[in-house]
C-alpha positions in Angstrom: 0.0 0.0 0.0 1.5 3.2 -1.1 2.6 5.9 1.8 2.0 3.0 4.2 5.3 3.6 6.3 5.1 7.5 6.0 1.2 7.0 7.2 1.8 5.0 10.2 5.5 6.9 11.7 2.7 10.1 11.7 0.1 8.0 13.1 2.8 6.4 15.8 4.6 10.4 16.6 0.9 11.5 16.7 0.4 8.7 19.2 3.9 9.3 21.3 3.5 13.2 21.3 -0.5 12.8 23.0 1.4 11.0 25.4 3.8 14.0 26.1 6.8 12.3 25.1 9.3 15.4 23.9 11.0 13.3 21.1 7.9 11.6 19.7 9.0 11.4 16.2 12.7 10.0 16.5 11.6 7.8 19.1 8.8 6.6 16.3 11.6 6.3 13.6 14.2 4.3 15.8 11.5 1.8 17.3 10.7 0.7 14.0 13.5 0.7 12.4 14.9 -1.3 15.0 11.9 -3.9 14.4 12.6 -4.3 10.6 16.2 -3.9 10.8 17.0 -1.1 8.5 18.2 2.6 8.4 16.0 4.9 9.7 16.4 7.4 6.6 15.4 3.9 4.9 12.1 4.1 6.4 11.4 6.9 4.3 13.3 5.9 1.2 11.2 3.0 0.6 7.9 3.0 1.9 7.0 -0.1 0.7 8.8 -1.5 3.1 5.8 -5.0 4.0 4.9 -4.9 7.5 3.2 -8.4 8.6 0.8 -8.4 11.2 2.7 -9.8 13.4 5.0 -6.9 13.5 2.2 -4.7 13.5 1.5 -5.7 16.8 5.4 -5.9 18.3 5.7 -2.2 17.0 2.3 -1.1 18.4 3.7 -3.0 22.2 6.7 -1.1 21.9 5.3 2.0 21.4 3.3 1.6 24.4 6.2 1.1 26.3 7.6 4.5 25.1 4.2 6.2 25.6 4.8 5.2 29.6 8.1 6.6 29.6 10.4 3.7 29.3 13.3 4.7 28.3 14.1 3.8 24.5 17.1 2.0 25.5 15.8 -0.4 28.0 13.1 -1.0 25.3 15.3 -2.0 22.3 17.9 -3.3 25.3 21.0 -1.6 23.9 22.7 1.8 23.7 25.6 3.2 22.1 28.5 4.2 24.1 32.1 5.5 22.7 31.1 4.0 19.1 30.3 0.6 20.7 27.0 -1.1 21.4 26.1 -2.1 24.7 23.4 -4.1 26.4 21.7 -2.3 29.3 18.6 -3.2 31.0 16.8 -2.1 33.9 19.3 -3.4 36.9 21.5 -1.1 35.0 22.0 3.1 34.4 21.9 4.1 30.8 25.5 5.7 29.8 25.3 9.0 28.8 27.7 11.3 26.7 29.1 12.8 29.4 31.0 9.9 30.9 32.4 9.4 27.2 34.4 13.0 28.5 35.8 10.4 31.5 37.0 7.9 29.7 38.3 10.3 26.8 40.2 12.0 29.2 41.7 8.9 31.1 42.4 7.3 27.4 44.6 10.6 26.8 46.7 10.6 29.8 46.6 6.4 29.7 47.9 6.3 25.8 51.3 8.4 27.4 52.2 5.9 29.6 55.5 3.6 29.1 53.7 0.4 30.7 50.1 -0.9 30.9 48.1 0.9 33.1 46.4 -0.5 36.5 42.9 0.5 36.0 39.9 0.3 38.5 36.4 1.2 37.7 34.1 1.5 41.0 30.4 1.0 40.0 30.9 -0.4 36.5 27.1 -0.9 36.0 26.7 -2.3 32.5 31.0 -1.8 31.8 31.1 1.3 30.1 33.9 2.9 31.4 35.6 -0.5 32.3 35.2 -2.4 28.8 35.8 1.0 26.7 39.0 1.6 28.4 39.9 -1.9 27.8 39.6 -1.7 23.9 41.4 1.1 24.1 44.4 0.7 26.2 46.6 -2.4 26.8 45.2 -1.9 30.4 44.6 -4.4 33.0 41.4 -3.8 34.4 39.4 -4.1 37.5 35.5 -3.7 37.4 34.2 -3.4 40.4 30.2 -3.3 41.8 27.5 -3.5 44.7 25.0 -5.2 42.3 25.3 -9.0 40.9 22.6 -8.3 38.2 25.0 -5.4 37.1 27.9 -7.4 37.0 26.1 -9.8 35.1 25.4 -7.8 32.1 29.2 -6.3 32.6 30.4 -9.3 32.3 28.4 -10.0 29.1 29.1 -6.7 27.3 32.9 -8.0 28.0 32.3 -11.3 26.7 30.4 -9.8 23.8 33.3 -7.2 23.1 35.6 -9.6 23.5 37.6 -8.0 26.4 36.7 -10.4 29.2 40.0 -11.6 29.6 41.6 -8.2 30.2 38.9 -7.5 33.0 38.6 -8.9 36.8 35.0 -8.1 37.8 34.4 -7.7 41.5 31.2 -7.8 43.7 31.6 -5.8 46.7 30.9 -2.1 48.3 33.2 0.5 46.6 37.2 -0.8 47.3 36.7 -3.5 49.6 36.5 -6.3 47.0 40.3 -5.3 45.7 41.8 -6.1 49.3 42.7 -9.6 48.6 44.4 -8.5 45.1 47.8 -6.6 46.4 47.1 -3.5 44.8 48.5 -0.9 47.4 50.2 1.6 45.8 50.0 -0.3 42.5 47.1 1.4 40.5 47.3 3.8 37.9 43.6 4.8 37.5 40.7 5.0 39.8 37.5 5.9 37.7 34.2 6.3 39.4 30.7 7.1 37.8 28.9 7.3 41.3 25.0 7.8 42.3 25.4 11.9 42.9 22.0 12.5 42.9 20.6 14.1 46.0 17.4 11.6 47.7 15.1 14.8 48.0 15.8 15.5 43.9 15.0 11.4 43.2 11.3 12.7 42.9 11.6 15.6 40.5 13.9 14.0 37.8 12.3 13.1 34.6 10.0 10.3 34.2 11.9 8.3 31.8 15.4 8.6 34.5 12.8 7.0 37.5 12.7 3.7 35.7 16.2 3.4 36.3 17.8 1.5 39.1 17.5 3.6 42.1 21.2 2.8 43.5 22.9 4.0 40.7 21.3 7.1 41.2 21.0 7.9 45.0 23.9 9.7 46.5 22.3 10.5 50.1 21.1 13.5 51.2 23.5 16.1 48.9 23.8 13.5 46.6 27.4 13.2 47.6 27.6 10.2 50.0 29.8 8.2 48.2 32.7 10.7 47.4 34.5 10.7 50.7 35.1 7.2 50.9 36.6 6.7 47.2 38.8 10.0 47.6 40.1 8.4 51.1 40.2 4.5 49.9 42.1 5.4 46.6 44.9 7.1 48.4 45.6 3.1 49.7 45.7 2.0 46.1 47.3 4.7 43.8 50.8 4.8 42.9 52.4 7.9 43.2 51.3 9.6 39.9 48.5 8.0 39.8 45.3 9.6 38.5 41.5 10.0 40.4 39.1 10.3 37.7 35.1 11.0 39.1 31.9 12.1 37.3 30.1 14.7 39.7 26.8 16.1 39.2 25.9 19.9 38.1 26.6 21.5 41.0 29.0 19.3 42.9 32.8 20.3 41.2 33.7 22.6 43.8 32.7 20.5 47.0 34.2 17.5 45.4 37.8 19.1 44.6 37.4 20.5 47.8 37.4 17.4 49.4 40.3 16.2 47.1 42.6 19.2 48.0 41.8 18.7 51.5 43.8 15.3 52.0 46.7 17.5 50.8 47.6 14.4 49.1 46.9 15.6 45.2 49.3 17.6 43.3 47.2 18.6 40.5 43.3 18.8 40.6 41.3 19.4 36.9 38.1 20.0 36.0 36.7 19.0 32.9 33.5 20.6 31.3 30.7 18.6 29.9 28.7 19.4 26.6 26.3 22.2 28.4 29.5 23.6 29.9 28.8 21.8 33.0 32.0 21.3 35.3 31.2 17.3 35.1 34.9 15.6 35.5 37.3 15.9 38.0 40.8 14.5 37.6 43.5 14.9 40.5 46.9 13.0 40.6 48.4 11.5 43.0 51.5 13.4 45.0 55.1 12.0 44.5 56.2 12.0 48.1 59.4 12.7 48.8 62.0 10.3 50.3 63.8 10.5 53.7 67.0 11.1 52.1 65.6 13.6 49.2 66.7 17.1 51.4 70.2 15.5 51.8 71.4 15.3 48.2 
């Protein structure tokens, strides 16, 4: 039937937008191009594209999902991250574009080094930062996390990217799980993504974020519960050198490097700016300290 694709993406954004979903029409487009596996520009290129029934009916489930705020990439159970596909699901967060800046930034200073870094990731979630830096530095790499349903579908996307031999994944509360490994002044990176979302603010963010896992996102009463304890704890594990890479939230950059200068153990604290020009990365490096016989030479 001519105009049949054309007919029903209008009669599906129609649908999405009654619904008050803000990107009706690309949420349309990717949902079904996802179901008949093809370009969404395709989907307008050849609108003859047959639609059984049957698919009909998958497209028409899926845009019900959307319509109750499911987020698109729980729904198609994938999202790109770094130019890589990974699974997600709902027992873990969705990566965003702003932890790409993390990693970029770690890859930069990691791709300088003379020897493979030591690299630990606290709160992997679905292996984002973990896996990416794993493709793209000979690194060896410890994921660590709270959650065994998280690990889980790290430990797939590993499998699946075909790094899982150049990660150790960890169950366990922030650095407790790396005490049996020797690591003690042996670690090049410490990376952390943590839940920096204040509990009073859980209520008000969008409805699509509430459908993701609540402990990925709750950082205490100012959001910044978690903070402390990976500042302190990475001090045991970083080599001198070494680099403290965290994701903060919007308003957190300066209470967070705060903190960092505070131990008066960093020599150099940076703050990296996300796409909205958000201070959204903080990097500090660990001090060299000097040795007993330094002032005598």
């Amino acid at each position: 039937m001519p105009g049949q694709m054309r007919e029903l993406l209008l009669q599906a954004t129609k649908y999405l937008e009654n619904n008050n979903i803000p990107t009706a029409k690309t949420d349309a487009e990717i949902l079904l191009s996802n179901l008949i596996a093809d370009n969404r520009i395709n989907l307008y290129l050849n609108d003859k594209i047959p639609l059984t029934k049957n698919k009909l009916e998958r497209y028409r489930k899926l845009l019900k999902r959307r319509a109750s705020y499911e987020p698109i990439a729980y729904i198609l159970c994938k999202k790109e991250f770094m130019n890589w596909e990974f699974i997600v699901n709902e027992n873990v967060l969705i990566p965003r574009p702003e932890t790409e800046i993390l990693v970029e930034e770690i890859i930069n200073i990691g791709k300088k080094l003379k020897s493979p870094p030591v690299i630990v990731d606290i709160g992997t979630g679905s292996g984002v930062i973990a896996i990416s830096l794993a493709l793209s530095l000979n690194a060896v790499v410890y994921a660590l996390d709270i959650s065994s349903s998280a690990l889980k579908i790290a430990r797939t996307n590993a499998h699946r990217l075909k790094v899982k031999d150049k990660i150790t994944f960890l169950k366990g509360d922030l650095l407790n799980s790396l005490k049996k490994f020797n690591l003690d002044q042996k670690v090049d990176f410490i990376i952390s993504n943590p839940p920096y979302v204040s509990t009073s603010e859980l209520k008000s963010l969008p409805m699509d974020v509430r459908f993701e896992p609540e402990i990925a996102l709750d950082g205490g009463k100012d959001g910044i519960n978690f903070y402390d304890k990976i500042i302190n704890d990475s001090l045991n594990y970083l080599k001198e050198g070494g680099c403290l890479g965290l994701e903060v939230g919007y308003d957190q950059a300066e209470i967070i490097s705060d903190k960092i200068r505070q131990t008066e153990k960093f020599s150099e604290i940076k703050t990296v700016k996300d796409y909205a020009q958000i201070k959204r990365v903080i990097l500090a490096v660990k001090k060299n300290t000097p040795s007993a016989t330094d002032g005598h030479r």
